[in-house]
C-alpha positions in Angstrom: 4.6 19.0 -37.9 6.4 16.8 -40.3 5.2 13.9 -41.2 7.8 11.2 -39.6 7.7 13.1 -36.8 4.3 12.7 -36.6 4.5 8.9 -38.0 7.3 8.3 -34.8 4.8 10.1 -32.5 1.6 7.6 -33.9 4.7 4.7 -33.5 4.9 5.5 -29.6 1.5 6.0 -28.9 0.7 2.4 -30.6 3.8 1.2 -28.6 2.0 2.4 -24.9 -1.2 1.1 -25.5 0.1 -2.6 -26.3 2.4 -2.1 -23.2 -0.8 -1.5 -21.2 -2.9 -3.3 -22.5 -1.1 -6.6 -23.5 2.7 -6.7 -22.8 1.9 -6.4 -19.1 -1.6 -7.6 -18.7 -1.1 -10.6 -16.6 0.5 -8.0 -13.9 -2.6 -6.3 -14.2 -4.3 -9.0 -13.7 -2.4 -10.3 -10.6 -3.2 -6.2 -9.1 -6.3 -6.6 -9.6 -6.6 -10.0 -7.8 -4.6 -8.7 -5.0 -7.2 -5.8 -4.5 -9.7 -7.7 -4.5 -8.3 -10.2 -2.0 -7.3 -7.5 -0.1 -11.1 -5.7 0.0 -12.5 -9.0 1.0 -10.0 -9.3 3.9 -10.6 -5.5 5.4 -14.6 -5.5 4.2 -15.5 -6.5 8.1 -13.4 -3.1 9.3 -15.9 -1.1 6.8 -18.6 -2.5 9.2 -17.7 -1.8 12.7 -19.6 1.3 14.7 -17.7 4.4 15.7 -17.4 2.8 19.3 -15.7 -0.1 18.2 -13.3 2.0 16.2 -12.4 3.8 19.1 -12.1 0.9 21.1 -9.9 -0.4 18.5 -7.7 3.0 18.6 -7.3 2.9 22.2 -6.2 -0.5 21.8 -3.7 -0.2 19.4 -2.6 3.0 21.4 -1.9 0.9 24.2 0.3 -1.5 21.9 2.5 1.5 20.5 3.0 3.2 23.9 4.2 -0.4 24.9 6.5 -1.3 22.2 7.9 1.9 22.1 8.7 2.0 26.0 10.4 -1.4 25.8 12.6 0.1 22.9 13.3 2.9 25.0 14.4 0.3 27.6 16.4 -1.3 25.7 17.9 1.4 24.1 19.6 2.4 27.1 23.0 1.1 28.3 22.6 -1.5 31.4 23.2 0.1 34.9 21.7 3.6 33.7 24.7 5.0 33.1 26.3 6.7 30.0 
């Protein structure tokens, strides 16, 4: 390999790392608070017993089946007809 190519190639790998590490560091930082924000919020669901998980499906179930029937509803033109 020449050597420029090889100086160009060192060049880009110098130019990732301080685009990871530096450049876009307080993005990271935000991620990393918003994970952990957001694993403090769902910790309770890691918690819950298999019957309370099921409850919970059935529940939310119920809620689709409903929402979807009402969009159904509405969906179609008034009087039933097309």
């Amino acid at each position: 390999m020449p050597r420029t190519k090889r100086i160009v190639k060192a060049c880009w790998a110098v130019e990732e790392w301080w685009n990871r590490h530096v450049r876009y560091r307080e993005l990271h930082r935000q991620l990393d608070a918003w994970r952990d924000d957001f694993k403090a919020r769902t910790a309770w669901v890691d918690e819950l017993t298999d019957e309370e998980l099921e409850e919970m499906q059935r529940a939310l179930d119920a809620c689709i089946n409903a929402i979807q029937g009402t969009a159904d509803d509405a969906s179609e033109p008034p009087g039933g007809a097309s």
